[in-house]
N, C-alpha and C positions, 0 to 999 in steps of 0.2 A: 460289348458293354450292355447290361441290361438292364442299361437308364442313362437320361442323360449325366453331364456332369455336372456334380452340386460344390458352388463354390461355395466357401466358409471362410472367415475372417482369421481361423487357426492355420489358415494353407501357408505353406512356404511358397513364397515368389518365383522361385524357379521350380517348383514344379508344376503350378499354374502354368508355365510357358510351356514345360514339358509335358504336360497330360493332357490339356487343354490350350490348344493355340487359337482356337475361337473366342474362350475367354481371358487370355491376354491381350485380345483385339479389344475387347469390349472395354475393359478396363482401359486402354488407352484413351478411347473415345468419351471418359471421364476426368484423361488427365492426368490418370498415372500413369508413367510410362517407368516404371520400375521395375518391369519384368529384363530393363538393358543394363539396373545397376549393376556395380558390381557389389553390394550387399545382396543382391538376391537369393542368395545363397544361403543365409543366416535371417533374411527378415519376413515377416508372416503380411499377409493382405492389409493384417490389422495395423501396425506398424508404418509400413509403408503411407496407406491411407492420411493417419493420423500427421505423419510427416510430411503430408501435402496439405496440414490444416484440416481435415474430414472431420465433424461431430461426428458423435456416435450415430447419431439417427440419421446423415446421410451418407454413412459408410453402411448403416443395414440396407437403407434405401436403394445404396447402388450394389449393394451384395443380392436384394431381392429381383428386383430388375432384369440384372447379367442373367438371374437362374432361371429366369420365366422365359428369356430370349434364347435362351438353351436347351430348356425344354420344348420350348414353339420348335424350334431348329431342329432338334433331335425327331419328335413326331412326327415334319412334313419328311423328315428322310425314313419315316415307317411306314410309308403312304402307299 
């Protein structure tokens, strides 16, 4: 990979789980634990979010957060 991974509010839920199992961790540790529904198949970060009540401006907030902790993550494994 030649960068970390950058999560987006357009990602499908399962592949989140599948691309990135660090940031399906991170996301639970907000609360959403939607990477186990069985809609993850068909529902986007931004969906999911929203169906757990998220504004918009704390689903950026927690879409910005996850990617900064991914990228810290990613660079100490370039060290």
């Amino acid at each position: 990979m030649a960068g970390p991974y950058i999560l987006t509010k357009s990602d499908l839920l399962i592949n989140i789980g599948q691309d990135c199992p660090r940031a399906a961790q991170l996301l639970t540790e907000y609360g959403l634990h939607c990477l186990t529904c069985f809609l993850r198949e068909y529902e986007t970060l931004e969906i999911g979010a929203k169906v757990h009540g998220m504004s918009d401006d704390e689903m950026d907030n927690m879409i910005r957060e996850i990617n900064k902790q991914l990228e810290k993550e990613w660079k100490e494994t370039k060290k």
